[in-house]
PAMI-108252 format. One record per residue: residue in three letters; x, y, z of N, C-alpha, C in turn. Coordinates in steps of 0.001 Angstrom, whole numbers, padded with zeros to 6 digits, always signed. Example, Ala and Ser with C-alpha at 12.3 -4.5 7.8 and 13.67 -1.06 7.14 Angstrom:
<atoms>
ALA+013190-005690+007800+012300-004500+007800+013200-003300+007800
SER+012850-002250+007080+013670-001060+007140+012900+000030+007870
</atoms>
This chain:
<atoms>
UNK+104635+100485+109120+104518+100676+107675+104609+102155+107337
UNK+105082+102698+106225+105227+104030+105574+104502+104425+104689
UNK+103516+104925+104328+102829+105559+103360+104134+106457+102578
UNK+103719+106623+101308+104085+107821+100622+103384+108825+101176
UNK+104022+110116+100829+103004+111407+101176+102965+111938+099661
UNK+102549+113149+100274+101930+114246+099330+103250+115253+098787
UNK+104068+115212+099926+105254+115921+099499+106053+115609+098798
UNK+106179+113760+098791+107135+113373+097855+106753+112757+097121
UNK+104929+113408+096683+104764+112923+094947+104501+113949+094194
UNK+104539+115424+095002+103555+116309+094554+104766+116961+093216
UNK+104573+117502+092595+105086+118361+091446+105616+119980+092158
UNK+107204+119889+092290+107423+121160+093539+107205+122856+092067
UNK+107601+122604+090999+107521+123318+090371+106314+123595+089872
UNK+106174+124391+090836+104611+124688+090219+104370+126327+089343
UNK+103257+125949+088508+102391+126948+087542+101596+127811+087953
UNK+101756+128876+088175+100536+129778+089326+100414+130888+088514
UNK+099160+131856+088862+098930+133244+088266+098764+134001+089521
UNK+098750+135285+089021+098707+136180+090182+097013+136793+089696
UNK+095981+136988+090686+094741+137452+090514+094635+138556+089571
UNK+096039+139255+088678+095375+140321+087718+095620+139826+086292
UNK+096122+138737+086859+096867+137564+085313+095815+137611+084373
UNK+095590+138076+082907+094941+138327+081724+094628+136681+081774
UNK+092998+136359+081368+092365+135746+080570+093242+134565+079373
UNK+094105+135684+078271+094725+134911+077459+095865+134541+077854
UNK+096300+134806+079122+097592+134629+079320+097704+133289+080267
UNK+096572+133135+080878+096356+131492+081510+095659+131081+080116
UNK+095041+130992+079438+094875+129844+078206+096480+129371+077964
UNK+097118+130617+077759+098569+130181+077402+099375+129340+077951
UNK+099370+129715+079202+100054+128664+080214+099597+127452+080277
UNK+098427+127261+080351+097698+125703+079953+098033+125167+079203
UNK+097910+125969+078024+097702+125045+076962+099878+124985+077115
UNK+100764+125651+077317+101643+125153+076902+102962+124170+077902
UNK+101774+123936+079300+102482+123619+080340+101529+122014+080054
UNK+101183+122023+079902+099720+120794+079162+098969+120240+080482
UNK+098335+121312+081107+097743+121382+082748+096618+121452+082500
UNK+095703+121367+083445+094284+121576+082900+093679+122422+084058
UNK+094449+123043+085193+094203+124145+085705+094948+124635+086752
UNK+095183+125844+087133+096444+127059+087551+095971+127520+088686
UNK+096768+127234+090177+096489+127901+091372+096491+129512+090776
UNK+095944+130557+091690+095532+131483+091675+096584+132074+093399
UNK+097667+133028+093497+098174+132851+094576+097933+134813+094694
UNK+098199+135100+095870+098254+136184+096293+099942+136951+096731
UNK+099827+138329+096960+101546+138633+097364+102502+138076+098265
UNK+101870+136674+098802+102427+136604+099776+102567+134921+099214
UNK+102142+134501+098046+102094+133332+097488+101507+131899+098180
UNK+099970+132914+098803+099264+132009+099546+097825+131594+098441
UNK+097359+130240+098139+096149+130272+097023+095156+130524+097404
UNK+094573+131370+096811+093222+132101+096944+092189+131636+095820
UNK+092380+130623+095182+091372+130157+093999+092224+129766+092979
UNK+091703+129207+092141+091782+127936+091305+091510+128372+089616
UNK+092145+128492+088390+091040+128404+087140+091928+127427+086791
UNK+090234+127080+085915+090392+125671+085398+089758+125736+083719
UNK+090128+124660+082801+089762+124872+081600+088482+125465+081811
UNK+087380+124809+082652+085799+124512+082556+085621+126291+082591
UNK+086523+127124+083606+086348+128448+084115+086382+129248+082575
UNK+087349+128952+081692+088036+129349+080517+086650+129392+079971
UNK+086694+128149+079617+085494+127620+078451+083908+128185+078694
UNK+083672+128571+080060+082662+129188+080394+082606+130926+079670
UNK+083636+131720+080058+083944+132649+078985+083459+132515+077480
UNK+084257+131591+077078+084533+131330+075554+082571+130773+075079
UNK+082058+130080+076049+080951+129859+075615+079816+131137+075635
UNK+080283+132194+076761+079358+133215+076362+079541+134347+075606
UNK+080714+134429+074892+081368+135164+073854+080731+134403+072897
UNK+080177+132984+072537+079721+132744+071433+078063+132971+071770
UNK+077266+133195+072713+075886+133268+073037+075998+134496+073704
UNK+075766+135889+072895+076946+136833+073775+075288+137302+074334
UNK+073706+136951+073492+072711+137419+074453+071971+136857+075072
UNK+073132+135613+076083+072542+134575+076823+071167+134327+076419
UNK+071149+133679+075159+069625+133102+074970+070366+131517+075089
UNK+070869+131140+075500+071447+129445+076008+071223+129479+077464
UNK+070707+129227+078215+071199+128748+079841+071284+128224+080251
UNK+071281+126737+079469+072108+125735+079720+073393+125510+080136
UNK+073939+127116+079034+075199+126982+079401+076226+128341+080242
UNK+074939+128470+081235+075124+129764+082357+074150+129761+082897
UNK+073664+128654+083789+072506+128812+084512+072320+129687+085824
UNK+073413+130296+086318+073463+130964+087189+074051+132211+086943
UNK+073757+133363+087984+074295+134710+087807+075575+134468+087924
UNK+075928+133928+088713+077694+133809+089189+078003+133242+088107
UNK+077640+132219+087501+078749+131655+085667+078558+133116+084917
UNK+077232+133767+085161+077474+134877+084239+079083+135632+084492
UNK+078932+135888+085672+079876+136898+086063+081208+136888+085706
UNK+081418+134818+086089+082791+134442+085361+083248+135019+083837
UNK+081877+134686+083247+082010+134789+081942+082523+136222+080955
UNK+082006+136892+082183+082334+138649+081681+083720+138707+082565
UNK+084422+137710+083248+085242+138328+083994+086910+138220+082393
UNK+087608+138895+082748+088987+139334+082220+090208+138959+082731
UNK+090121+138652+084165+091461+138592+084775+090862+136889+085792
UNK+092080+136552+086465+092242+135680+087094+091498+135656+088516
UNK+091353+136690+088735+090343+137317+090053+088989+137032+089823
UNK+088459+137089+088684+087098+137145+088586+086428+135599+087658
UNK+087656+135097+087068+087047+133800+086656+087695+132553+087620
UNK+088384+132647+088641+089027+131474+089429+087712+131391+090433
UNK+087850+130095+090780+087043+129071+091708+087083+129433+092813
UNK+086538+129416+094224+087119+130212+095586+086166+129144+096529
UNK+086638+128684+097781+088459+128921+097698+089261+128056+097276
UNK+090069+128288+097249+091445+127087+096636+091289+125996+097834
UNK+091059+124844+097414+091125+123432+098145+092685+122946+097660
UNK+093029+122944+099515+094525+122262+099290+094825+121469+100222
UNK+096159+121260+100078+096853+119864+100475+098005+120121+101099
UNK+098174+119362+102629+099177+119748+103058+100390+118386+102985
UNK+101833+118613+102734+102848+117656+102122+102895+116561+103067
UNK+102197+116368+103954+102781+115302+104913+101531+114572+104747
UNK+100456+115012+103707+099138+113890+103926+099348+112584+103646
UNK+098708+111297+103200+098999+110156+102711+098241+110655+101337
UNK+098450+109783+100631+097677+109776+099099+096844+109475+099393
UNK+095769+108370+100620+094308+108416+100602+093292+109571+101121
UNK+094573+110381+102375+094143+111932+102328+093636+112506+101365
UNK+094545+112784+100687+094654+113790+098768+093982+113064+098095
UNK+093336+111665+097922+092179+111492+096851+090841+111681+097419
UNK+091051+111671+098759+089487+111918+099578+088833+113140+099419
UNK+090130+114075+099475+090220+116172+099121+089636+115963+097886
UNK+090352+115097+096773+089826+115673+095232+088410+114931+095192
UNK+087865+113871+095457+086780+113320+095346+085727+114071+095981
UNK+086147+114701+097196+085010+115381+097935+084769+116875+097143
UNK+085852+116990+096486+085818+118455+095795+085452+118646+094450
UNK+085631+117178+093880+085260+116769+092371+086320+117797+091656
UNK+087498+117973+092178+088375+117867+091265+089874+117091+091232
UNK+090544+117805+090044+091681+116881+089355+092985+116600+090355
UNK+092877+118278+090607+094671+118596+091106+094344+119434+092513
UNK+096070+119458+093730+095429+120166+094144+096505+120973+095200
UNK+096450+122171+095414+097586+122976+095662+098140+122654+096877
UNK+099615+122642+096867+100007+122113+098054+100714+122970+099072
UNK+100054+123188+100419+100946+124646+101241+101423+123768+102359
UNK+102390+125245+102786+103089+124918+103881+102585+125128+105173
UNK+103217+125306+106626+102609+125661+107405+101997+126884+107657
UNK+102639+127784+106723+102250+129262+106847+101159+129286+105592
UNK+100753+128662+104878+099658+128985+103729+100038+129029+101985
UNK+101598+129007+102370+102444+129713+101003+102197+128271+100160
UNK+102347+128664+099042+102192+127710+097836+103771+126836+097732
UNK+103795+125663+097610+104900+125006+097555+104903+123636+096661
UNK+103746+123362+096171+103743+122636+095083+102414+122187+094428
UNK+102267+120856+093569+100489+120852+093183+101057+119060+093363
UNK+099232+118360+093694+099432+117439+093778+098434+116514+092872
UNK+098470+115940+091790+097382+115709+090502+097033+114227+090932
UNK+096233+113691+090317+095613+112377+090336+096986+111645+089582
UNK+097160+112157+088498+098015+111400+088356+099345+111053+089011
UNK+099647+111916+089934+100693+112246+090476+100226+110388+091634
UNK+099368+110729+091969+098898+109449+093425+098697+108408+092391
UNK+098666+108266+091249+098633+107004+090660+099775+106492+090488
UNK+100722+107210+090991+102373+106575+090637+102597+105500+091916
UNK+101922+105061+093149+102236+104706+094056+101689+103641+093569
UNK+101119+103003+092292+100876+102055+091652+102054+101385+090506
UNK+102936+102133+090955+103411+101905+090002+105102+101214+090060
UNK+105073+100940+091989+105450+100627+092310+106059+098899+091816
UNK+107386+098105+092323+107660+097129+091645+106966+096247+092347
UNK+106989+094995+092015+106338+093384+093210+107446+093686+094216
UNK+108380+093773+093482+109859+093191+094530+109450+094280+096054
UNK+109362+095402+095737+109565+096291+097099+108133+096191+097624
UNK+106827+095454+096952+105517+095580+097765+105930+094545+098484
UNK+106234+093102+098022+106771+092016+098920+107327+091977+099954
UNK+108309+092658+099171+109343+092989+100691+108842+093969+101579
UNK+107723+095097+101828+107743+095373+102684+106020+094980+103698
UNK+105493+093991+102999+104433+092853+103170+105130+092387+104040
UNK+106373+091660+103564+107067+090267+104746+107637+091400+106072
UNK+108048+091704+105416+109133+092801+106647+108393+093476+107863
UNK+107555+094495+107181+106610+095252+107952+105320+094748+108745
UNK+104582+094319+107658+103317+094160+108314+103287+092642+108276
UNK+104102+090985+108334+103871+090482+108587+104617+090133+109903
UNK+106253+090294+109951+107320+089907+110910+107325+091065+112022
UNK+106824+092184+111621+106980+093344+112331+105598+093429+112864
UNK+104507+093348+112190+103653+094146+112342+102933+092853+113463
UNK+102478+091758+112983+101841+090658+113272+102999+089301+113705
UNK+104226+089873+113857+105056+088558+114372+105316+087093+114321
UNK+104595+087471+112673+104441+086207+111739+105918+085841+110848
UNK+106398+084914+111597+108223+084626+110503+108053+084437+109177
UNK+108874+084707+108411+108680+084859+107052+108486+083178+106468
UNK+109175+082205+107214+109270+080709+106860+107605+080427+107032
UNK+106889+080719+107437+105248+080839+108200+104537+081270+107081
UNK+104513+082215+106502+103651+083137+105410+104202+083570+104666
UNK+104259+083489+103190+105123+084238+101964+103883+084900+100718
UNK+104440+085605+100671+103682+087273+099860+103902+086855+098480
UNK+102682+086615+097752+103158+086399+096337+102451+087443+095307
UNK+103590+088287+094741+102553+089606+094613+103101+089788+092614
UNK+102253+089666+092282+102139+089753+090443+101146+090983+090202
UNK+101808+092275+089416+101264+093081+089008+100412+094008+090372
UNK+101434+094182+091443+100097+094519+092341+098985+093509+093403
UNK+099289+092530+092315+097744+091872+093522+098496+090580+094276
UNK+098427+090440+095346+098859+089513+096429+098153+088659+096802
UNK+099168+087647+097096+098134+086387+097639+099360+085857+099050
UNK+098494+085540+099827+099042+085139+100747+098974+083731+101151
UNK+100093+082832+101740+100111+081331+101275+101013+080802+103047
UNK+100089+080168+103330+101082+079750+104657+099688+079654+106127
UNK+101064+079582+106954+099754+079073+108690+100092+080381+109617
UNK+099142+080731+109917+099349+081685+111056+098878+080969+112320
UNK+099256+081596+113249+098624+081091+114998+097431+081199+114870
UNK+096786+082267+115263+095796+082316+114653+094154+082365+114349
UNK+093546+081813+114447+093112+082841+113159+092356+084054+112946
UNK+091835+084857+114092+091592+085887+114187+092850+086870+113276
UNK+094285+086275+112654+095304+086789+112410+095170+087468+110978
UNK+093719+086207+110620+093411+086519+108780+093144+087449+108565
UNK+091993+088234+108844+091789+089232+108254+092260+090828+108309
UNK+093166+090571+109601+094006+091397+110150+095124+091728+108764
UNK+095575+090535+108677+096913+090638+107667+096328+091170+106437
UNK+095059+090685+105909+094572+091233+104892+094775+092204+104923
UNK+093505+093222+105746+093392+094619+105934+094594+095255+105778
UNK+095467+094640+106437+097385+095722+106655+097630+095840+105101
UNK+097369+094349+104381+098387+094460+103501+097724+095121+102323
UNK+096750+095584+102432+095417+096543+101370+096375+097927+101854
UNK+096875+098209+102500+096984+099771+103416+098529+099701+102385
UNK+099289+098721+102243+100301+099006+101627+100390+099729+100164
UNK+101228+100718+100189+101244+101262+098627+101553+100504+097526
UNK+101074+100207+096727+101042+099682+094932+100338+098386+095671
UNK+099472+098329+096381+099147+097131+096216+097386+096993+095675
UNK+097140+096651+094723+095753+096828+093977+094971+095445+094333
UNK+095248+094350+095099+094312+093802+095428+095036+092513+096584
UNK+094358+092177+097418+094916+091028+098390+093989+089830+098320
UNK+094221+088748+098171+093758+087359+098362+094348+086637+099333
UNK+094002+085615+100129+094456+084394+100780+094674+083135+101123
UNK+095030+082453+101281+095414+081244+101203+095680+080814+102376
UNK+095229+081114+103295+095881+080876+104867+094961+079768+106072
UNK+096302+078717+106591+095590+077967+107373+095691+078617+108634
UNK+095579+077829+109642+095667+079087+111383+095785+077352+112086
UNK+096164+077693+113300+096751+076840+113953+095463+076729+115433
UNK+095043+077525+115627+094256+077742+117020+092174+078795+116555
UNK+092106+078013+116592+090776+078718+116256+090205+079517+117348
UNK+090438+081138+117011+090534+081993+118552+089005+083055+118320
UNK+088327+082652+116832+086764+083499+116858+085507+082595+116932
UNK+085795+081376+117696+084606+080546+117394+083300+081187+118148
UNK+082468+080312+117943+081248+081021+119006+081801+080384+120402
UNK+081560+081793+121135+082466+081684+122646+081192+081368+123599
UNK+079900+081496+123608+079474+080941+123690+079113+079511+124230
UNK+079205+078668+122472+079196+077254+122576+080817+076406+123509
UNK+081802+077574+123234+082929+077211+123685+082867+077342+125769
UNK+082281+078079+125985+081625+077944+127355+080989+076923+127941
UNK+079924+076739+126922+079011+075475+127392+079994+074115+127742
UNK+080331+073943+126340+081156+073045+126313+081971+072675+127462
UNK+082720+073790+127789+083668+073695+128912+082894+073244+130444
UNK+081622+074395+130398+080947+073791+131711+080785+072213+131378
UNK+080314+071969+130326+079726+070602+130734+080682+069865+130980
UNK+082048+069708+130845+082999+069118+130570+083452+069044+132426
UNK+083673+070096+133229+083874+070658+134137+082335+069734+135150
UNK+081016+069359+134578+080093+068573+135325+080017+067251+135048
UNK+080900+066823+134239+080797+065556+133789+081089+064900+134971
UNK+080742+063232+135689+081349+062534+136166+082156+062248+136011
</atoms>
């Protein structure tokens, strides 16, 4: 089976500032690239930090409470610092959390979840900036058709993967969610096929329908006894 990666969902044109980049001059770019936050790269166009609206708006909120009697909304020295900062150096995030192009998309949502953020810069082997990779960007692997999740359900992970003929098991996949309908050998085979076919891209949910031919998880056990006694019978 093939995952999508990171390289061929990520956005190659990317929006970056350089660490002396003015304050108003990333509002600008935001607001007119309609991003909600700008790698931060160095001379060598490797990312060194991150601003993000929240970085912006932290500014903008202590320009309106300019004698921090709020600290709610600067509870720490370091938001102070952002807040007085001017350039891209002193209000970006550190360090830049990134992404390298060959990850899978469950890589890159594990990065943004563990990092609690949106987007996320994508380098090469040497460090250099080469694209950004957004949530929304990994939601496109949803967005995939039935026709090509099906087909690569039957193809891959049932005939290929599990050596199940397609006349045996057929993939019935509406909007994403699959159901599976047919006999496998079996049946240790069930939840196997499940699991695979969850791993496939655009697929948002798996169900089953499956008979099995050989019951191969019983209690082994009772399947022992059985046999001895069978083996002492007169």
């Amino acid at each position: 089976m093939r995952h999508r990666t990171v390289g061929e969902l990520m956005t190659k044109d990317v929006v970056n500032v350089r660490q002396d980049t003015a304050f108003a001059d990333i509002a600008k770019l935001l607001a007119e690239h309609g991003i909600t936050a700008v790698p931060v790269v160095d001379d060598a166009d490797r990312p060194v930090g991150v601003v993000s609206e929240a970085d912006l708006l932290r500014k903008e909120a202590a320009r309106l409470d300019a004698d921090w009697l709020l600290p709610t909304l600067h509870p720490q020295s370091a938001g102070r610092d952002k807040a007085e900062a001017t350039t891209a150096e002193g209000l970006m995030t550190t360090p830049a959390v990134t992404a390298r192009p060959e990850w899978t998309v469950v890589e890159a949502a594990r990065a943004m979840e563990r990092g609690g953020i949106k987007r996320l810069p994508v380098v090469d082997g040497t460090g250099r900036l080469i694209g950004v990779i957004s949530r929304a960007d990994l939601l496109r692997v949803f967005l995939r058709g039935d026709r090509a999740v099906r087909e690569e359900i039957t193809g891959d992970v049932l005939l290929r993967t599990l050596g199940v003929p397609p006349d045996a098991v057929t993939a019935h996949v509406v909007d994403g969610r699959v159901t599976l309908r047919g006999i496998v050998e079996r049946k240790s085979m069930i939840p196997v096929a499940v699991r695979l076919c969850r791993t496939v891209d655009g697929v948002v949910e798996v169900t089953e329908e499956l008979e099995y031919r050989v019951d191969d998880v019983g209690d082994q056990d009772t399947d022992t006894d059985l046999s001895r006694r069978d083996r002492l019978a007169p």
